[in-house]
Residue, then its C-alpha position, 0 to 999 in steps of 0.5 A: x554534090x551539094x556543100x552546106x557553106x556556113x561561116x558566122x562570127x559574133x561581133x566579138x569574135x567568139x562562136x566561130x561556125x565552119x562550114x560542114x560539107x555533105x557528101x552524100x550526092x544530090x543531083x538536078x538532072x537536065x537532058x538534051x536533044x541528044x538523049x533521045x536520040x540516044x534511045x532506040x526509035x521504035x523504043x520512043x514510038x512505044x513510049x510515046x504509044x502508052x502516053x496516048x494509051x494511058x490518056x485515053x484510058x482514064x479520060x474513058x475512065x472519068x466518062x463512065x465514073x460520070x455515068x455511074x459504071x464506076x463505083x468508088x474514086x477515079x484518081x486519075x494520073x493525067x498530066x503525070x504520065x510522063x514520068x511513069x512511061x519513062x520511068x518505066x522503059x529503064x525497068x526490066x520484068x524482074x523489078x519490082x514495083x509498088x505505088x499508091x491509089x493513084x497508079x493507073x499510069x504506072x501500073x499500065x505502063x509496067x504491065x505493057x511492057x512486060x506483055x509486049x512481044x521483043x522487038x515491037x514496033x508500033x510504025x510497023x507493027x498492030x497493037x499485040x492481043x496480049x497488050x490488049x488484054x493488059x486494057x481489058x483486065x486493067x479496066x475489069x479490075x477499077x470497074x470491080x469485075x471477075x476479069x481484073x488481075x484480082x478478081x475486081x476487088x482491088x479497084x482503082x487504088x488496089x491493083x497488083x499483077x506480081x507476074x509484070x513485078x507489080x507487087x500492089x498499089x495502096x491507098x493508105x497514103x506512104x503505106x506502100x513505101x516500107x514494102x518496096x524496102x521489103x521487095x529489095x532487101x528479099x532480092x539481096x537476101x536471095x542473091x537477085x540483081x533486080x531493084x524495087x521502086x517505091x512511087x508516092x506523092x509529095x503528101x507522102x514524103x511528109x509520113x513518118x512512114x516515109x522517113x523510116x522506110x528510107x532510112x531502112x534502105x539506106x542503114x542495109x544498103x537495099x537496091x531501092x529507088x524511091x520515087x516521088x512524084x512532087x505534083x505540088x499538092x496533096x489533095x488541096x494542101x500545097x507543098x510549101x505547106x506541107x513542109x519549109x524545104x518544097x524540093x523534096x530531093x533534099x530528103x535524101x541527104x540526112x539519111x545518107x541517099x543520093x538524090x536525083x531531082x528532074x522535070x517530071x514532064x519531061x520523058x526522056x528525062x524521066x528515062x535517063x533519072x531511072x537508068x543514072x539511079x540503076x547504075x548508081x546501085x549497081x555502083x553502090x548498092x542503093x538506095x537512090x530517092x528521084x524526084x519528078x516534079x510534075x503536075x496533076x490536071x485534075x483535082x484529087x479524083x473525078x474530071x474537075x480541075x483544081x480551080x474549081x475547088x479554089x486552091x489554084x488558080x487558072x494561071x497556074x494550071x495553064x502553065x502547066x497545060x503547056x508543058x503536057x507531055x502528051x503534046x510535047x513529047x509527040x511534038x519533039x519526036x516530030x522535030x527530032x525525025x524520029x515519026x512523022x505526023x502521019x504515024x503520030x496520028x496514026x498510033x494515037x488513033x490506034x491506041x483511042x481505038x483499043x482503049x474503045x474495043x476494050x471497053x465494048x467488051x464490058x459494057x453493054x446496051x440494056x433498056x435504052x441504058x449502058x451497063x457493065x455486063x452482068x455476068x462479069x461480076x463477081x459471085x457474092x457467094x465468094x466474098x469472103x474467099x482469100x481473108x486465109x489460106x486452107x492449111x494445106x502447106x501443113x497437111x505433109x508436117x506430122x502432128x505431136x501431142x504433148x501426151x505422146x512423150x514418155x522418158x524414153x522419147x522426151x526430156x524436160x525444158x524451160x519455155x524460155x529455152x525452147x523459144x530461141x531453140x525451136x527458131x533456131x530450128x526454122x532457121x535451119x528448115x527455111x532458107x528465106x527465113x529472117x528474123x528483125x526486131x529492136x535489139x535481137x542481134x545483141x544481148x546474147x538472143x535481144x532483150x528476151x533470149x528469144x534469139x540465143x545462138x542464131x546470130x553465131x549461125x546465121x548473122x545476114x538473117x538475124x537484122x537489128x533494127x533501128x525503133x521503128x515498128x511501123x517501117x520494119x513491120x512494112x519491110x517485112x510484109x513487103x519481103x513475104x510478098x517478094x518470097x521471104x517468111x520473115x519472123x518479126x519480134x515486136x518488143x512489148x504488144x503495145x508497140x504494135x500500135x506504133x505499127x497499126x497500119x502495117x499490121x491491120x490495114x496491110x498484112x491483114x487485108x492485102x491477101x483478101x484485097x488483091x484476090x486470095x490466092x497468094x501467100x502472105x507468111x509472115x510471123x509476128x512474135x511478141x512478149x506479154x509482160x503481165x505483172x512485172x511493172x512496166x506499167x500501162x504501155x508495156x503490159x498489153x495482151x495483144x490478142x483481143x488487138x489481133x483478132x478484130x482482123x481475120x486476116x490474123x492466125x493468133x497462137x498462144x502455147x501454156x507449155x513448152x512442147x505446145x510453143x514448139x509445135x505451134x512456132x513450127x505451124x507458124x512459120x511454115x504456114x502461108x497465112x499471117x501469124x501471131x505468136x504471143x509469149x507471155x513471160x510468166x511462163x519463161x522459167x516453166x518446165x515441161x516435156x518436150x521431144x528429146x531430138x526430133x522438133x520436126x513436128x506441129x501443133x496443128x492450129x484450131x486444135x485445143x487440148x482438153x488439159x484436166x477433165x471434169x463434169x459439172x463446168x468447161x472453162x475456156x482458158x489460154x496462156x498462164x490461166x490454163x495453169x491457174x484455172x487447174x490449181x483452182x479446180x484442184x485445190x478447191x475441190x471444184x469438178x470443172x474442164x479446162x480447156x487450153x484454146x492454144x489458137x484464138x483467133x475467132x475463125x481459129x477457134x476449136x468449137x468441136x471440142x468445145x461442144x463436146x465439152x459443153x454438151x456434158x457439162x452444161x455451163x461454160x466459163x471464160x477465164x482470161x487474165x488481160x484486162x477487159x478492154x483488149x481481152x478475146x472473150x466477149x467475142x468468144x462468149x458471144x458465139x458461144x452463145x449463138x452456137x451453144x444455146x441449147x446445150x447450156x442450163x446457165x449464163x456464160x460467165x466471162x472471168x478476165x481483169x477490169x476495166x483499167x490498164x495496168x499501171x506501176x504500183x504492184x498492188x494496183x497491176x495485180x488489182x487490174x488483172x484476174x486472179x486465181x480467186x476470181x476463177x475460184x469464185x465464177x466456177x463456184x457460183x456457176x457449180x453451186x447456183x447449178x446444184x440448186x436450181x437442182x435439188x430445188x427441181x427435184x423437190 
């Protein structure tokens, strides 16, 4: 426990100050003889097998970095293994785990955990294949090859094995720590008594990231342990330049999180930190935040100490040498009679010999010179596999079209109400559905209805969170990794800048990254609030945002029936959805199925919304309705085509095509202001696919230059309008007829 004691008094007795006492626990933790003891003997000669193991695995490591067989960074755990080893001998299977690039000595001792058979004992037992394999598919994976646990494309700082609770390491530093959260809170949703642990650095308990994924565990109570290795520097930036307060267990007491600090070097005291956290969420239901306070040997990646680059010195690092876990830790076991020298030896020996078979089966003599064996690479053909899923979990769900609907089977709705309905629905359908946002357990459905009646129904899966688009957003990829399909609204689409990490370094490239067979479900609605004032930071379209990452589905429905069918395809899909909601059409009335919602809009699938002959205009969300009235009331002989789906892999170029090949002249029409529009990539590729079919430039409607801003007449200055869409289709539809009747004169 620790008490805040201040007393102060002004030299004229005014401006008393008593003393505050913080409840919240922070312990130092400090373990005896007796606790090693207390741990089983073959348990410790294990342990002490995968320090040597994970030692030797990355200075093997560094030897083929320095031959040029590695390719990328080496950011070796020497001098942190310590912790790792015991950490992980409290863990069980079932927890989850998650680290940061440099990961080689967590990731290795979690996987041999998991593959080693009950009741090894490495006095008496050989090395298992099975923990063999766990080298060799660890070591395929930092070198880039076919065998690694994915594919070879995570390399050293992306590795993940979901089967040993590995749910992946990051390289974006305090990236990883929302999705532990994430982890925890899906375990706790679904009734599961495991934890999750977030490993980061001193560096990374500095990132905003860090604060909001702490505070998310704490605010909903999550079985979360954060872990911070404090190795004193980050990179080259020592500690106590990062921040006033170096003992970083004291993070926790702000935020209501008991804190546990220990020597990092120290195994068994790593052990016993883990197992005191367990037992304190067992008691309390979490989070715990532990601070191992070790040292890395090496600089930031490669062999060369930190001293060679001047940020420390000599000293410093001796001292440091002299308390390697990789000598004391064999050296008490030895003091203690729990192994001899000879079976120290002799599983070190054994342990030098596996990491060196391993590696004989990667590399190969060819022309006087070592390589990796060619056939292990991957195929370049397979590149892109993985970026999206194939669709199939919605080949089963039955496909309605809004032409479908007569009086009989239909009713009329407002866009606004079928949003909060049609989730309604999903909640229904989908067990580990939950939905979180700023606000969207109160306000009778949050700030836009878009939650009307579900708080009634299912108040555990409808989570309010504080303003912190990037933790949230964390939380929710990490409880899609953990089996959930979180729903996540995202007030304004500018916020998802807040949020830019976790969307587009994380959700978008973790599939594709750690291999592409894995789902990633989860859905990101969000509301575009063209033209009602809010100005340059709340009136983004975020759609041009989106699709710069393949990653993305990116919806937009123009009608009530659509936005049903496509929330549905959005939520059962595997793949990482956005749905945009544009506000102008909340009060838009339209037919939709009078009971059964049980049905898609398939996603690549436009809708031909009028037809015509003499131009195609490419179109989504309020413009379908304005691109219409323009050809109706103008007398204008144009197609409109609702894309519905825009991202570009997305995008329905059958129907497109078709449309072109009759009409000859194609237009793209967008409301959102050029610079964050889809179009220029549309028109684009329109180019290159639709060359020979088009007798005119592409001609591409959208806003200027300039985000909106307040004043009413310049907002609707910096957005297209019905008149420029008038005047775009009249010149391609008059120009056209010229060069005709010129032709044929």
């Amino acid at each position: 426990m620790m008490n805040v004691s201040v007393e102060a008094r002004h030299a004229d007795g005014t401006g008393n100050l008593q003393a505050i006492e913080v409840n919240t626990p922070w312990w130092e933790l400090t373990v005896t003889d007796a606790d090693t003891l207390a741990v089983p003997k073959p348990q410790l000669a294990t342990m002490l097998e995968q320090l040597y193991l994970i030692r030797h695995f990355e200075e093997r490591l560094l030897e083929l970095s320095k031959e040029g067989l590695l390719h990328g960074p080496a950011h070796a755990s020497i001098g942190q293994e310590g912790a790792a080893v015991g950490l992980m001998s409290a863990l069980e299977t079932s927890d989850k785990i998650n680290g940061t690039h440099r990961m080689h000595h967590q990731f290795l001792s979690k996987a041999l955990n998991h593959a080693m058979l009950e009741g090894y004992d490495p006095r008496e037992q050989e090395f298992p294949q099975q923990a063999q394999e766990v080298l060799f598919q660890t070591y395929s994976e930092i070198l880039g090859l076919t065998p690694g646990y994915c594919g070879g494309r995570g390399g050293s700082m992306h590795l993940r094995w979901p089967e040993a609770g590995i749910l992946g390491s990051n390289a974006i530093v305090g990236g990883n720590i929302p999705h532990a959260v994430g982890y925890a809170l899906a375990d706790k949703l679904s009734g599961r008594k495991h934890v999750s642990v977030a490993f980061f650095g001193d560096g990374a308990m500095q990132i905003g990231t860090a604060y909001e994924a702490m505070n998310l565990a704490a605010l909903y109570n999550t079985p979360t342990i954060f872990c911070v290795e404090n190795n004193l520097y980050a990179v080259s930036t020592h500690v106590s330049e990062q921040t006033r307060e170096t003992r970083l267990g004291a993070r926790g007491l702000g935020l209501g999180i008991p804190s546990i600090s220990f020597d990092g070097m120290d195994v068994i005291a790593a052990r016993r930190a883990m197992e005191i956290a367990q037992e304190q969420i067992e008691k309390s239901g979490g989070p715990v935040l532990i601070e191992a306070r070790t040292y890395r040997h090496l600089h930031q990646s490669g062999p060369l100490r930190g001293s060679a680059f001047g940020y420390r010195d000599k000293e410093e690092e001796q001292s440091w040498l002299e308390r390697d876990p990789v000598k004391v830790f064999p050296d008490q076991l030895e003091r203690l009679s729990v192994l001899d020298r000879r079976e120290i030896e002799t599983i070190r020996g054994r342990a030098e010999s596996s990491i060196d078979e391993v590696l004989s089966r990667l590399i190969e003599e060819h022309e006087g010179e070592r390589r990796l064996i060619p056939t292990l690479w991957p195929d370049p053909k397979s590149v892109e596999h993985g970026i999206r899923g194939d669709l199939s979990e919605l080949q089963e769900w039955r496909i309605v079209e809004a032409e479908e609907l007569t009086e009989k089977n239909g009713r009329e709705a407002r866009f606004v109400d079928v949003i909060s309905e049609a989730m309604l629905g999903n909640m229904e359908r989908f067990d580990g559905l939950f939905i979180m946002g700023e606000d969207v357990h109160r306000l009778r459905g949050g700030t836009a209805g878009a939650t009307k009646g579900i708080g009634e129904r299912y108040p555990e899966r409808l989570i309010g969170t504080p303003i912190c688009e990037n933790g949230f957003t964390g939380v929710a990829l990490g409880a899609a990794l953990n089996g959930m399909r979180p729903v996540v609204e995202i007030m304004y689409p500018d916020f998802a800048l807040v949020a830019a990490d976790q969307l587009f370094n994380q959700i978008a490239k973790v599939r594709h990254m750690f291999g592409g067979d894995f789902p990633v479900p989860v859905v990101v609605r969000s509301r575009v609030t063209q033209g009602t004032g809010y100005g340059s930071q709340h009136s983004m379209d975020a759609a041009g945002l989106f699709t710069l990452y393949p990653g993305w589905r990116v919806v937009a429905a123009s009608t009530p029936h659509d936005y049903i069918g496509l929330l549905n395809a959005a939520v059962a899909c595997n793949d990482p959805v956005l749905v945009l909601e544009y506000n102008q059409l909340f009060q838009k009335k339209g037919m939709v199925p009078k009971d059964d919602w049980d049905f898609i809009v398939p996603f690549g699938k436009a809708r031909i919304v009028r037809g015509g002959t003499q131009a195609t205009i490419l179109t989504y969300g309020p413009m379908v309705d304005v691109c219409c009235a323009v050809a109706e009331e103008h007398g204008l002989d144009a197609e409109v085509i609702d894309l519905r789906t825009l991202d570009p892999l997305g995008l329905d170029w059958e129907t497109i095509e078709a449309s072109v090949a009759r009409t000859n002249a194609l237009l793209m029409v967008e409301q959102t202001t050029r610079g964050t529009s889809i179009g220029s990539r549309i028109v684009n590729d329109a180019q290159r696919r639709l060359f020979n079919l088009l007798d005119y430039e592409i001609l591409h409607v959208t806003g200027t230059e300039s985000s909106a801003v307040v004043s009413k007449v310049l907002e609707e200055a910096a957005f297209a309008t019905a008149a420029d869409v008038e005047a775009a289709l009249r010149k391609v539809i008059d120009e056209r007829n010229i060069e005709r009747l010129e032709g044929s004169a």
